[in-house]
C-alpha positions as a Markdown table, in Angstrom:
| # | Residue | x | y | z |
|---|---|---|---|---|
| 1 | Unk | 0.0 | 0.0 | 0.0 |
| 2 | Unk | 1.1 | 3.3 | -0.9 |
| 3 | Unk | 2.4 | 5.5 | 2.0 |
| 4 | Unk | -0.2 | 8.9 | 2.5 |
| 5 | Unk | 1.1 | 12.0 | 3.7 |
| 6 | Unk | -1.5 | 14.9 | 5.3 |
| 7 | Unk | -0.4 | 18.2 | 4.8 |
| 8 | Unk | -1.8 | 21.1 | 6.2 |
| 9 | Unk | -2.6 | 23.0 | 3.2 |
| 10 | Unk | -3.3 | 27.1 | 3.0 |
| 11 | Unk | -4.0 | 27.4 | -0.6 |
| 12 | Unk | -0.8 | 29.4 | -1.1 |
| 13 | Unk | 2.1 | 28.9 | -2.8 |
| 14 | Unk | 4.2 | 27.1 | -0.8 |
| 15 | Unk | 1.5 | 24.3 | 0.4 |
| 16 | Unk | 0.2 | 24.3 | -3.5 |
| 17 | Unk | 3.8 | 23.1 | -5.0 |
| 18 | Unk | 4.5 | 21.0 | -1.6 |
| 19 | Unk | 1.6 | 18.3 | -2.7 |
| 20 | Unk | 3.7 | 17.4 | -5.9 |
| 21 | Unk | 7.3 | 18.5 | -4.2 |
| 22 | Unk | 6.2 | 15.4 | -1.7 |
| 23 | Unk | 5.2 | 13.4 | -4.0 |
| 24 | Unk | 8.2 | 13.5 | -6.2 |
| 25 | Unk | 10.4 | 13.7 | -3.1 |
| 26 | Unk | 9.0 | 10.5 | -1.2 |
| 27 | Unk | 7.0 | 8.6 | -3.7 |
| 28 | Unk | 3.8 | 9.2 | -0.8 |
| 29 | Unk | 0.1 | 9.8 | -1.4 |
| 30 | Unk | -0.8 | 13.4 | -0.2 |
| 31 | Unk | -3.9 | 14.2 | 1.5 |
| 32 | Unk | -4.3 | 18.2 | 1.9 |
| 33 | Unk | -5.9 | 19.0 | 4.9 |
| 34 | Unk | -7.4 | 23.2 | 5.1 |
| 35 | Unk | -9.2 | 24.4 | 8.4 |
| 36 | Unk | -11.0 | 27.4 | 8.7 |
| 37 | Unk | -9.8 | 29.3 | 11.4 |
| 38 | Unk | -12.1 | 32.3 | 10.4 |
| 39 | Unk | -9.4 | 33.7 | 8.1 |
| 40 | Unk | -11.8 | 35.3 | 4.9 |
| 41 | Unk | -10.5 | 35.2 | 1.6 |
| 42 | Unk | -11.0 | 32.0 | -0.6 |
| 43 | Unk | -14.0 | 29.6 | 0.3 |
| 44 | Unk | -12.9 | 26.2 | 1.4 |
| 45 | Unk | -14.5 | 24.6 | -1.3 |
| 46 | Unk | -12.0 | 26.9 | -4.1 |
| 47 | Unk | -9.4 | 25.7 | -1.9 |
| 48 | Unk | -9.9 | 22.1 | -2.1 |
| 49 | Unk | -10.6 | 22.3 | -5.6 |
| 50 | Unk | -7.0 | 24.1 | -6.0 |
| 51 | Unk | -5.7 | 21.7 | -3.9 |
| 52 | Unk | -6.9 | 18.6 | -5.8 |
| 53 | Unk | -6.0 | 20.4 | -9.2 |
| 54 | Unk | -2.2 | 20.5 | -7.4 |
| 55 | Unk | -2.1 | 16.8 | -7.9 |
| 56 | Unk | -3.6 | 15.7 | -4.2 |
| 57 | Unk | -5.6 | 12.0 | -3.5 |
| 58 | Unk | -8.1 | 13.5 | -0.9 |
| 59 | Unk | -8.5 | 17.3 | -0.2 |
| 60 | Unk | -10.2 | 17.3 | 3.4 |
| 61 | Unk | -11.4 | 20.7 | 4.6 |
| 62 | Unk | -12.9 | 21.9 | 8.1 |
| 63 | Unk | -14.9 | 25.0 | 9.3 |
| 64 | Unk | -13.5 | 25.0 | 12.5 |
| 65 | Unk | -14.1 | 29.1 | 12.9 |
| 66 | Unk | -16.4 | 28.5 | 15.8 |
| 67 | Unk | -14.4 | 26.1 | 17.7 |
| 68 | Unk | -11.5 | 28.6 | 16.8 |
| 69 | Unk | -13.5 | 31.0 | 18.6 |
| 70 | Unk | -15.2 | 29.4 | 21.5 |
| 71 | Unk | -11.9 | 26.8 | 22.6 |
| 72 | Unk | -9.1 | 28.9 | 21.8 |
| 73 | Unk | -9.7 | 32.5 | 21.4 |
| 74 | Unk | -11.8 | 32.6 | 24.5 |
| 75 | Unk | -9.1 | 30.5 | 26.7 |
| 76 | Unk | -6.6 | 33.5 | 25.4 |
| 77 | Unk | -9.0 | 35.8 | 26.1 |
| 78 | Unk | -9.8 | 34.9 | 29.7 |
| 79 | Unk | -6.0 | 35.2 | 30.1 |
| 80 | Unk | -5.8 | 38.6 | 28.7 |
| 81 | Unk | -2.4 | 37.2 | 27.2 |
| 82 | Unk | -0.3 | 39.4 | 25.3 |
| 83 | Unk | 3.1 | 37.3 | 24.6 |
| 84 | Unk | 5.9 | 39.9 | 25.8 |
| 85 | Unk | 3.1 | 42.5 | 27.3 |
| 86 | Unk | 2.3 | 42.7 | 23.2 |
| 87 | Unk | 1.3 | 39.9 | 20.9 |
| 88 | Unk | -1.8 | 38.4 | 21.2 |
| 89 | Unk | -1.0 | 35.1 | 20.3 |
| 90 | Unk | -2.5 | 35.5 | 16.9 |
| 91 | Unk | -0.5 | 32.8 | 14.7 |
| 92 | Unk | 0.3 | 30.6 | 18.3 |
| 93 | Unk | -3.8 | 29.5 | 18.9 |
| 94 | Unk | -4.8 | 28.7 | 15.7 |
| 95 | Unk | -1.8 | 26.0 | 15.6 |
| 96 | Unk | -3.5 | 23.5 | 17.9 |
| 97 | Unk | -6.9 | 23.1 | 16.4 |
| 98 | Unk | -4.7 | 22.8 | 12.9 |
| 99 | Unk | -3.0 | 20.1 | 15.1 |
| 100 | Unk | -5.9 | 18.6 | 15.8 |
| 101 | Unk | -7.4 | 18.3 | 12.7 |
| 102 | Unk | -4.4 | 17.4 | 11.0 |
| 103 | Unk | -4.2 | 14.1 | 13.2 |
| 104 | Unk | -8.1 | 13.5 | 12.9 |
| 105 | Unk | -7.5 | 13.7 | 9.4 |
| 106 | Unk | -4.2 | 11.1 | 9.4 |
| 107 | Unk | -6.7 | 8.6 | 11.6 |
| 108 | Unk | -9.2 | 8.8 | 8.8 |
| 109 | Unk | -7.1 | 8.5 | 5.7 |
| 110 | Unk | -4.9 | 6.1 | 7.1 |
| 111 | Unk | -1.6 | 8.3 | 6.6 |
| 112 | Unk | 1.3 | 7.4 | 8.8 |
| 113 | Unk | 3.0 | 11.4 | 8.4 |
| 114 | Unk | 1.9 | 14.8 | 8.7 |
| 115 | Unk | 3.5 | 17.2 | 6.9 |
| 116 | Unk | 3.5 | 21.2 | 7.6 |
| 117 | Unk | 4.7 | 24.4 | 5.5 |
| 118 | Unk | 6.9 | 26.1 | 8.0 |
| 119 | Unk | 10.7 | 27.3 | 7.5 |
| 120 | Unk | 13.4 | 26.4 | 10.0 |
| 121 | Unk | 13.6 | 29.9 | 11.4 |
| 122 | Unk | 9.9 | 30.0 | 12.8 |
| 123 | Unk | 7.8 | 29.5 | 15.9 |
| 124 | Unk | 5.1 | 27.4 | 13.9 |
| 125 | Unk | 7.5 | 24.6 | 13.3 |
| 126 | Unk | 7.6 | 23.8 | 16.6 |
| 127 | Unk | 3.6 | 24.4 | 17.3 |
| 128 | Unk | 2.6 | 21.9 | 14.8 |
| 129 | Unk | 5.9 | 19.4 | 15.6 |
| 130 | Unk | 5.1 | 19.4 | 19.2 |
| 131 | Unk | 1.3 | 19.1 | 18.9 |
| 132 | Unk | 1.3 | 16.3 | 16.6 |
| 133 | Unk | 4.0 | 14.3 | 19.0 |
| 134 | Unk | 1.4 | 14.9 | 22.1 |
| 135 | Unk | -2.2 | 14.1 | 20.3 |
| 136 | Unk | -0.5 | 11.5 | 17.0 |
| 137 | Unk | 2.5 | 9.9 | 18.9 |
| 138 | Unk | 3.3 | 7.6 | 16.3 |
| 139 | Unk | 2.7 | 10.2 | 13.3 |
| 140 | Unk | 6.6 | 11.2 | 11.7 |
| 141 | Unk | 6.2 | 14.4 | 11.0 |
| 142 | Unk | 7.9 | 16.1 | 7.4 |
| 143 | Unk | 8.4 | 20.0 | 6.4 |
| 144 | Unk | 9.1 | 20.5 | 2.7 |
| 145 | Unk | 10.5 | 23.8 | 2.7 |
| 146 | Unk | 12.8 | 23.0 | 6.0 |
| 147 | Unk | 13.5 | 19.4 | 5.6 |
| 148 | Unk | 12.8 | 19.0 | 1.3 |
| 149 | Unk | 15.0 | 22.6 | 0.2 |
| 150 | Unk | 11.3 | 23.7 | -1.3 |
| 151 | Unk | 12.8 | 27.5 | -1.5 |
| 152 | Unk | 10.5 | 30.4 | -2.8 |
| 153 | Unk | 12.9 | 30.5 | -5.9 |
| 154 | Unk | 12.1 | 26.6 | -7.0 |
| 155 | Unk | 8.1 | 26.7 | -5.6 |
| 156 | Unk | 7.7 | 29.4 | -8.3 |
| 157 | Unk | 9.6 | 27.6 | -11.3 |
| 158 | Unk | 8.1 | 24.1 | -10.3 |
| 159 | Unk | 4.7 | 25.4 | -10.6 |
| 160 | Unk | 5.7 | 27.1 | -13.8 |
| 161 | Unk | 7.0 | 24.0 | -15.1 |
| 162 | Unk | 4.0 | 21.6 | -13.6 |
| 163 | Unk | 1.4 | 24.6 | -14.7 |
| 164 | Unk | -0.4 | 24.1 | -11.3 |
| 165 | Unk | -3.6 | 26.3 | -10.6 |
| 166 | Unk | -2.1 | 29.1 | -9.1 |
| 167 | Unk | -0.7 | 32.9 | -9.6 |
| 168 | Unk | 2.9 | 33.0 | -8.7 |
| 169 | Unk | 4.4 | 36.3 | -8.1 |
| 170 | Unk | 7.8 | 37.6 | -6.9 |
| 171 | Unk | 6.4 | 40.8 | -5.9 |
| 172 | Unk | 4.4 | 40.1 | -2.8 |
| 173 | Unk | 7.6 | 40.2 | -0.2 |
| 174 | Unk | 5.7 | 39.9 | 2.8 |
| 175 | Unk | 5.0 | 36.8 | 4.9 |
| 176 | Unk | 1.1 | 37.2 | 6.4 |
| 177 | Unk | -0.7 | 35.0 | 8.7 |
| 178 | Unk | -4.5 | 35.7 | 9.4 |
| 179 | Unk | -7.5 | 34.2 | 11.2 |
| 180 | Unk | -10.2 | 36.1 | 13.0 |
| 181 | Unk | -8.4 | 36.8 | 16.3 |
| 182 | Unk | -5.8 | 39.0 | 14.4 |
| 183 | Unk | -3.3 | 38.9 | 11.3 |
| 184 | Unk | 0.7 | 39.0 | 11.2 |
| 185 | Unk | 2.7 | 40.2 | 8.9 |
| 186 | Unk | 6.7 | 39.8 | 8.6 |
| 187 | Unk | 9.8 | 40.0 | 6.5 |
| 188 | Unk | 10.3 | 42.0 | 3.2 |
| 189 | Unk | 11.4 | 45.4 | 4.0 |
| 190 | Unk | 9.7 | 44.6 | 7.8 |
| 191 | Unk | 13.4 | 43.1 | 8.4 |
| 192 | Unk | 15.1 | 46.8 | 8.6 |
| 193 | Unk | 13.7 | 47.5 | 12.3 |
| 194 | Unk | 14.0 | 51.3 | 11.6 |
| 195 | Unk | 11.7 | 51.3 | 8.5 |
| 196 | Unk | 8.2 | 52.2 | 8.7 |
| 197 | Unk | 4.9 | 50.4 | 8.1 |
| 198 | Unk | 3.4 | 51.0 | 5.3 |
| 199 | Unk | -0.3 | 51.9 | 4.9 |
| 200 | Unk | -0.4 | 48.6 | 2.0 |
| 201 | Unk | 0.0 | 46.0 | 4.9 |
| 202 | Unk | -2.9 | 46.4 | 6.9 |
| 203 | Unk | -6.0 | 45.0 | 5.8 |
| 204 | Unk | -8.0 | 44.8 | 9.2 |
| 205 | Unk | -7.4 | 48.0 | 10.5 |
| 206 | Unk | -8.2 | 51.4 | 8.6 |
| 207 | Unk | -5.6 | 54.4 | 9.2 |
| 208 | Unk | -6.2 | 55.8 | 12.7 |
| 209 | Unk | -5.0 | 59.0 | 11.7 |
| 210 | Unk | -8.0 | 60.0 | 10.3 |
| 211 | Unk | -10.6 | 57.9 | 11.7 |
| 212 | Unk | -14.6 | 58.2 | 11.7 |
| 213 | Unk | -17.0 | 59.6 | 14.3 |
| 214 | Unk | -16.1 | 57.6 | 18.1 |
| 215 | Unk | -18.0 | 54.5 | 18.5 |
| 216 | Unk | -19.4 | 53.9 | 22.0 |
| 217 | Unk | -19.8 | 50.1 | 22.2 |
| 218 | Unk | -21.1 | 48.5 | 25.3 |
| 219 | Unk | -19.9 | 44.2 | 25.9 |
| 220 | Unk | -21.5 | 42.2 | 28.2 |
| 221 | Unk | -19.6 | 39.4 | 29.6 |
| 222 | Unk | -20.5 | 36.2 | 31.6 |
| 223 | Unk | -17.9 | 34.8 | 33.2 |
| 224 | Unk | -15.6 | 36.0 | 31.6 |
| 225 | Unk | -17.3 | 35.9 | 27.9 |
| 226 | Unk | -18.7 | 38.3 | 25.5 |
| 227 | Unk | -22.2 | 37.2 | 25.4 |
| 228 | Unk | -23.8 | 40.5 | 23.9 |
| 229 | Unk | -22.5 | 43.3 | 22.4 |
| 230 | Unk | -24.7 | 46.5 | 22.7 |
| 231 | Unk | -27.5 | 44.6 | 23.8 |
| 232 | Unk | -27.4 | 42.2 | 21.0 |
| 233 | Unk | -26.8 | 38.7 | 21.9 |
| 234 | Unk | -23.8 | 37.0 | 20.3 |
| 235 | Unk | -21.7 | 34.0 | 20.3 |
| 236 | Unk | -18.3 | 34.1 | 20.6 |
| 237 | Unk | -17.2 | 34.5 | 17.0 |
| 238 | Unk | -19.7 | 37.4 | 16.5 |
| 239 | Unk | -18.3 | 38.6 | 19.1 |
| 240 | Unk | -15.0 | 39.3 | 17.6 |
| 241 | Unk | -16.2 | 39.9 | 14.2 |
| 242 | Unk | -18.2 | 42.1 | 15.0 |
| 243 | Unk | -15.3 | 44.4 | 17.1 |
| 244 | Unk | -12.6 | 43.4 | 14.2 |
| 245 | Unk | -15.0 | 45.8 | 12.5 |
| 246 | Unk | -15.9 | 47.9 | 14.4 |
| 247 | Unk | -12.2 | 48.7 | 16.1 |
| 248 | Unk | -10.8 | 48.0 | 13.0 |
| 249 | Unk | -12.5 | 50.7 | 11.2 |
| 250 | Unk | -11.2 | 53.1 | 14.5 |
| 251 | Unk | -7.8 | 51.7 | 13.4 |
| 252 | Unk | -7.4 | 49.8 | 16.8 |
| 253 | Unk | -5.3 | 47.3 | 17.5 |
| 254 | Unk | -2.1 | 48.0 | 15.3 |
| 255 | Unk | 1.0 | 46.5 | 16.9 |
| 256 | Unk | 4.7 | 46.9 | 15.5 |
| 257 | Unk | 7.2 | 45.1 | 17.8 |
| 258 | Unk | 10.4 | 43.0 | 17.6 |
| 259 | Unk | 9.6 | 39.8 | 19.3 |
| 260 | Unk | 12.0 | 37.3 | 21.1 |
| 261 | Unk | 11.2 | 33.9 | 18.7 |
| 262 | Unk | 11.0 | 30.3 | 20.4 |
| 263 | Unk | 14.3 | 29.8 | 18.5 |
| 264 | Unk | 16.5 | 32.5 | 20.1 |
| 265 | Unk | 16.2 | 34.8 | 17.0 |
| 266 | Unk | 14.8 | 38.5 | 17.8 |
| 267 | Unk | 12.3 | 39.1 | 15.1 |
| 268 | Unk | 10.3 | 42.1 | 13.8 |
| 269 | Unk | 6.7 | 41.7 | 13.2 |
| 270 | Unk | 3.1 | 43.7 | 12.4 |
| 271 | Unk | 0.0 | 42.3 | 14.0 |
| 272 | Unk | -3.1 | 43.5 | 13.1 |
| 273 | Unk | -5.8 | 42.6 | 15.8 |
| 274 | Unk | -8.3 | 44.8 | 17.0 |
| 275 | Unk | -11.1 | 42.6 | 18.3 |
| 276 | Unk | -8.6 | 40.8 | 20.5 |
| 277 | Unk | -7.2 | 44.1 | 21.1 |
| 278 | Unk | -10.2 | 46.0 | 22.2 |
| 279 | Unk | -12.0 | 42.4 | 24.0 |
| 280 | Unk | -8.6 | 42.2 | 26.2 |
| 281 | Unk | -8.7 | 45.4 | 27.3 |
| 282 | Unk | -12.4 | 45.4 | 28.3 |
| 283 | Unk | -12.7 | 42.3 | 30.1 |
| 284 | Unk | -9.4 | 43.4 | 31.8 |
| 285 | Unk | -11.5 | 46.5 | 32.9 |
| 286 | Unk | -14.0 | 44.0 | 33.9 |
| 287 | Unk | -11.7 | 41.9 | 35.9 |
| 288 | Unk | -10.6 | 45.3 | 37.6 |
| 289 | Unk | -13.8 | 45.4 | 39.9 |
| 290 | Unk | -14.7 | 41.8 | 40.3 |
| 291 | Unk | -11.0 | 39.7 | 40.9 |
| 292 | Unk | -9.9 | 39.8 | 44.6 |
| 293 | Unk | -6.9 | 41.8 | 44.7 |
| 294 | Unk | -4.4 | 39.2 | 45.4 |
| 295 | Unk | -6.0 | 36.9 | 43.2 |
| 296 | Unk | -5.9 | 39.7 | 40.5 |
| 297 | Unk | -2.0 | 40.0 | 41.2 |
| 298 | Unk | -1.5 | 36.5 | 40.9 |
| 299 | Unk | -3.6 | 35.9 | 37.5 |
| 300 | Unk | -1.6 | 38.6 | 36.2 |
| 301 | Unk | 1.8 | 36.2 | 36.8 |
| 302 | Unk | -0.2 | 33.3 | 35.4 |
| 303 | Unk | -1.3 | 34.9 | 32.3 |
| 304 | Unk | 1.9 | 35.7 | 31.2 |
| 305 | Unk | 3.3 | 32.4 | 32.2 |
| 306 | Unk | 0.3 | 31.0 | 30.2 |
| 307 | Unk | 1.2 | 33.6 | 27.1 |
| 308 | Unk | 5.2 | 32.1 | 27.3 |
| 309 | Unk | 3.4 | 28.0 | 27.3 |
| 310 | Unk | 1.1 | 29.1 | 24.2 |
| 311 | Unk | 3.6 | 31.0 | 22.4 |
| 312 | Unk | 6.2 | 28.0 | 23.1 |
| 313 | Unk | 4.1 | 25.7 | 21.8 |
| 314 | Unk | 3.0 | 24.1 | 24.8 |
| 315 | Unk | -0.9 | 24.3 | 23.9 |
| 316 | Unk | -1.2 | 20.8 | 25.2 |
| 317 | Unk | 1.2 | 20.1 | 28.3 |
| 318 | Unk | 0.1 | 19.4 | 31.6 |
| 319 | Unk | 1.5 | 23.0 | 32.6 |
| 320 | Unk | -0.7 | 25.1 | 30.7 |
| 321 | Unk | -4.1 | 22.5 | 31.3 |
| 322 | Unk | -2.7 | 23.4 | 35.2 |
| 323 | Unk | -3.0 | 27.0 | 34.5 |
| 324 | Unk | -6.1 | 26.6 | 32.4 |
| 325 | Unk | -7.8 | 25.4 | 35.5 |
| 326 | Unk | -6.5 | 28.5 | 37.5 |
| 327 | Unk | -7.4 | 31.3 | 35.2 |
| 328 | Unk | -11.2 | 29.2 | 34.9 |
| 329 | Unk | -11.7 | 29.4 | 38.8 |
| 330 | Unk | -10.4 | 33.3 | 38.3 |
| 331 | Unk | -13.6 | 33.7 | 36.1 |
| 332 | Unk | -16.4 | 32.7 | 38.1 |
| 333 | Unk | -17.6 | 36.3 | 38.9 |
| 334 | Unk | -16.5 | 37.9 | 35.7 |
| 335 | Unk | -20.1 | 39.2 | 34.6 |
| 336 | Unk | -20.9 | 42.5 | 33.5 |
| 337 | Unk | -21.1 | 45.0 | 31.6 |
| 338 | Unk | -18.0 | 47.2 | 30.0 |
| 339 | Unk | -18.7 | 50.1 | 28.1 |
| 340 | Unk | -15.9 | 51.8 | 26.0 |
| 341 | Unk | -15.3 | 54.5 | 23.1 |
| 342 | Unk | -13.3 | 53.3 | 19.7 |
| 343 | Unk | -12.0 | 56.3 | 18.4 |
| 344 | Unk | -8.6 | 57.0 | 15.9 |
| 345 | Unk | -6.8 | 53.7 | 17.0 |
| 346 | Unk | -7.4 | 53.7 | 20.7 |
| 347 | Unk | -10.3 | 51.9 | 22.7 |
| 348 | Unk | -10.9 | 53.4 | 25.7 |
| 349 | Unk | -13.3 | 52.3 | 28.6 |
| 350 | Unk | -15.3 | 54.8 | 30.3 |
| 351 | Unk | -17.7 | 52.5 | 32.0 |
| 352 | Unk | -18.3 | 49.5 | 33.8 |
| 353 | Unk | -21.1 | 47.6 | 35.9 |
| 354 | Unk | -21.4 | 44.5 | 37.2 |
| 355 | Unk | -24.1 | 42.6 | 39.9 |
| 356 | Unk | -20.8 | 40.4 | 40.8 |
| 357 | Unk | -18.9 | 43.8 | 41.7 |
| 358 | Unk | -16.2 | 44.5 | 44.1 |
| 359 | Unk | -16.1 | 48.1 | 44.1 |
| 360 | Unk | -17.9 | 49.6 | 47.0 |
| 361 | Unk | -19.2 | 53.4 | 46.5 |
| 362 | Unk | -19.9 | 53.1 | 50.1 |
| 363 | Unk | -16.3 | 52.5 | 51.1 |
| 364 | Unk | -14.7 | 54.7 | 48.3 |
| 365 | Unk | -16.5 | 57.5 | 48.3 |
| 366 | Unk | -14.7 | 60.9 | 50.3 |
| 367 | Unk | -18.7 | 62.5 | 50.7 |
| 368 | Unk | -21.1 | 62.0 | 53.4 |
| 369 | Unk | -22.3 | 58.4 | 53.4 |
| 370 | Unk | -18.7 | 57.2 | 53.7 |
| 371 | Unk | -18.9 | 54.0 | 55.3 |
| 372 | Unk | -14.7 | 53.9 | 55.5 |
| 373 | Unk | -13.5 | 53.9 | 59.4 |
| 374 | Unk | -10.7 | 56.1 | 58.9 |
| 375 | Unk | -9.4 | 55.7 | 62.7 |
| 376 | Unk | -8.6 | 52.5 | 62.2 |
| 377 | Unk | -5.9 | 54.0 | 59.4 |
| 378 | Unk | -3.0 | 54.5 | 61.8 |
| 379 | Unk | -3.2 | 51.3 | 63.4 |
| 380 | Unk | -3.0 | 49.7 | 60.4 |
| 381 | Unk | 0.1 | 51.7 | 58.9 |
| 382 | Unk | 2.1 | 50.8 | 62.3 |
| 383 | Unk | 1.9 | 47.3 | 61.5 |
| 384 | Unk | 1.8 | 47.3 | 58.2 |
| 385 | Unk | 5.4 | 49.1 | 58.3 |
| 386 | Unk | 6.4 | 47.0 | 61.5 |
| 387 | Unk | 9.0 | 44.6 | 60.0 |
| 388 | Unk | 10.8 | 47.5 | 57.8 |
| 389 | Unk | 11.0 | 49.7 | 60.7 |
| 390 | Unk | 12.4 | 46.7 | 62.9 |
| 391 | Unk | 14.4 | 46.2 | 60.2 |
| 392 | Unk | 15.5 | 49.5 | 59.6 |
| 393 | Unk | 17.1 | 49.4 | 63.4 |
| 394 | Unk | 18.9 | 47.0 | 63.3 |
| 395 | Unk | 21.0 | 48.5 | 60.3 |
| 396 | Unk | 21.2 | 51.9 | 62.6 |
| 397 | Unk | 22.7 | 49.3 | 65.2 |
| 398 | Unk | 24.4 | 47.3 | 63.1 |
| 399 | Unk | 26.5 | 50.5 | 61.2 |
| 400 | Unk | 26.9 | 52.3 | 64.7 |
| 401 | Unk | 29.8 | 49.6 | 65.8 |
């Protein structure tokens, strides 16, 4: 029997000219495997059409936008992680569900290796590598342009040569990743740190400079969920489609920063995310009046530990299911509402409310009705400064010999 390979396929260039590259390469079957992780562009169907003309057995294709949405954005949301106080681990949670479907799709097509389209330089190498070793131990896994020399330069004159069903173009120097938590874009001109975006790489975001009239938005969360957005109930993925346009349009959620890579290379990238952008920053707000404080100091430790795991490629080790469990307990009386203005690339909250609230006016307020005993202030500041004070002595003592 013929050996099958199951590649995850994008429809691009690279993943197009690996299904024959493969084939040629190891005499193997190849099975290419799309997901939708709510990315836009082509339909899945064109896709596996393309992918089929490109010489594949089986094209398999999944709409896993919702489970995108509900099992992985939301988890990153809860977290508010940003990957070096930054990145919003765009490109790192839409690898596992890949993962997963990748190895579903091995089970069912009887293939005994997964291959993937990533360079030897990357992050995603290691995300797919390391998530098909935990859920497929017995899978090998392949990459074509890493492990095959499938170069740019060849992809293009082998798909020339072959006439497979794509455009090929040398002029497009940017590497872009996108599903509907965010985009990233990288290399090309990108490389010289000092050199500017350009307005011709975003595509989610509209130039902040000059943006429309500010757009008051009011999210509801339940437990730590968007569950309504003005009003409106919505699932998770409306959720964030609905704020990638609406920020987007603000130009919200634009993010140039040089990133410190799995693989010990620093590396400039542009993220595009303004959804996950302005969602972070309101359940944060939300989190604000209704976490403990020492809990809320804590969570903030865990969600960046949890952002390092993700990022890392750790998506399924018993670390981050540990923290997982955490950050869920954190959520319990995350409900409310969190209302905020989206105006030229910032979103700003300027109001929050919650049954499951924290804040006291009671206790806060400095007007009559002020609940706060401030007598028992000094007492507290004597003790609370006790062991620094004793401390502090014993240096006096200690110097005075």
């Amino acid at each position: 029997m013929t050996e099958r390979i199951v590649l995850a396929y994008s429809g691009g260039l690279d993943t197009s000219v690996a299904i024959g590259w493969i084939g040629e390469a190891t005499g193997a079957e190849v099975i290419a495997v799309a997901v939708d992780v709510g990315q836009g562009g082509e339909s899945l169907e064109t896709i596996r059409q393309r992918a089929l003309g490109c010489g594949a057995v089986e094209a398999y294709v999944a709409d896993a936008s919702d489970e995108f949405a509900d099992e992985y954005c939301m988890p990153t949301l809860k977290a508010n992680a940003l990957y070096q106080g930054h990145y919003p681990l765009v490109s790192a949670i839409s690898r596992p569900v890949i993962v997963k479907h990748l190895v579903k799709a091995a089970r069912e097509f009887g293939a005994t290796t997964v291959a993937h389209g990533c360079t030897g330089k990357g992050n995603d190498q290691v995300r797919f590598e390391v998530g098909i070793q935990t859920l497929g131990p017995d899978l090998k896994c392949i990459a074509p342009v890493r492990d095959l020399a499938l170069t740019r330069d060849k992809a293009i004159a082998f798909a020339e040569e072959k006439g497979l069903p794509i455009e090929t173009t040398k002029k497009n120097p940017y590497s872009i990743d996108q599903n509907v938590w965010g985009r990233a874009v990288e290399t090309g001109y990108l490389e010289d740190i000092w050199n500017a975006p350009t307005k011709d790489i975003y595509d989610y975001t509209a130039t902040p400079e000059f943006p429309p009239a500010p757009d008051e938005v009011t999210i509801s969360f339940e437990a730590g969920v968007p569950v309504a957005i003005d009003g409106v109930r919505v699932t998770s993925l409306q959720a964030i489609k609905e704020l990638n346009r609406r920020a987007g349009a603000q130009g919200v959620g634009r993010i140039d920063v040089v990133e410190d890579r799995l693989v010990g290379i620093k590396s400039r990238e542009i993220y595009e995310a303004p959804g996950a952008m302005a969602l972070i920053t309101a359940h944060k707000h939300l989190e604000d009046i209704t976490i403990e404080r020492e809990q809320a100091r804590f969570k903030a430790t865990v969600g960046q530990r949890w952002a390092e795991l993700v990022y890392d490629g750790q998506w399924f080790s018993p670390l981050k299911r540990s923290l997982d469990a955490f950050i869920e307990d954190t959520q319990k009386y995350v409900s409310g509402d969190i209302r905020m203005v989206l105006h030229g690339g910032q979103a700003i909250v300027n109001g929050r409310r919650s049954e499951t609230s924290l804040y006291d006016f009671d206790l806060a307020t400095y007007d009559t009705g002020d609940t706060f005993d401030q007598s028992m202030a000094r007492g507290f500041i004597e003790l609370w400064g006790m062991s620094a004070k004793v401390a502090s002595g014993r240096d006096i003592r200690v110097a005075g010999k």
